[in-house]
C-alpha positions, 0 to 999 in steps of 0.5 A: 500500500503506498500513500497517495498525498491527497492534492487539496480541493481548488479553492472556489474563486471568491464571488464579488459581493454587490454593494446596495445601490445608494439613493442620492441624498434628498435635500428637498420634499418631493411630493408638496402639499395639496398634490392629489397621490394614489395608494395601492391600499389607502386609495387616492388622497391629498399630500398635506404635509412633506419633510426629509426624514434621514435619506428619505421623504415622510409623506403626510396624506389625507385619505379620502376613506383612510384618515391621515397617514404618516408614508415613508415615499421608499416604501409607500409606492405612491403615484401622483395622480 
């Protein structure tokens, strides 16, 4: 019996990890006051109020059937409308 050296397995090549995507930093609201949005849940309402909020845009909108809500614009999917 002779012994065979075992050669090591090739290392897999590391796979580069992609950095996420950063949003250019807002400076200023986008949506202004009295716009008329459209919510895929809440419906269509009217922006009452918008501000920065860190490196995104707290919407405020008054709902025509939901009430007044507080939207994150990164997350609330809102269309101008």
């Amino acid at each position: 019996n002779s012994l065979e050296k075992s050669k090591p397995s090739p290392q897999p090549a590391p796979r580069s990890v992609p950095q996420a995507a950063k949003r250019p930093q807002l400076t200023q609201p986008t949506f202004r006051p009295g716009e008329t949005v459209i919510h895929p849940t809440f419906g269509p309402g009217t922006v009452v109020s918008s501000k920065i909020v860190g490196d995104d845009e707290e919407v405020t909108v008054a709902f025509e059937n939901q009430g007044v809500k507080r939207l994150l614009a990164s997350f609330a999917k809102l269309q101008r409308g």
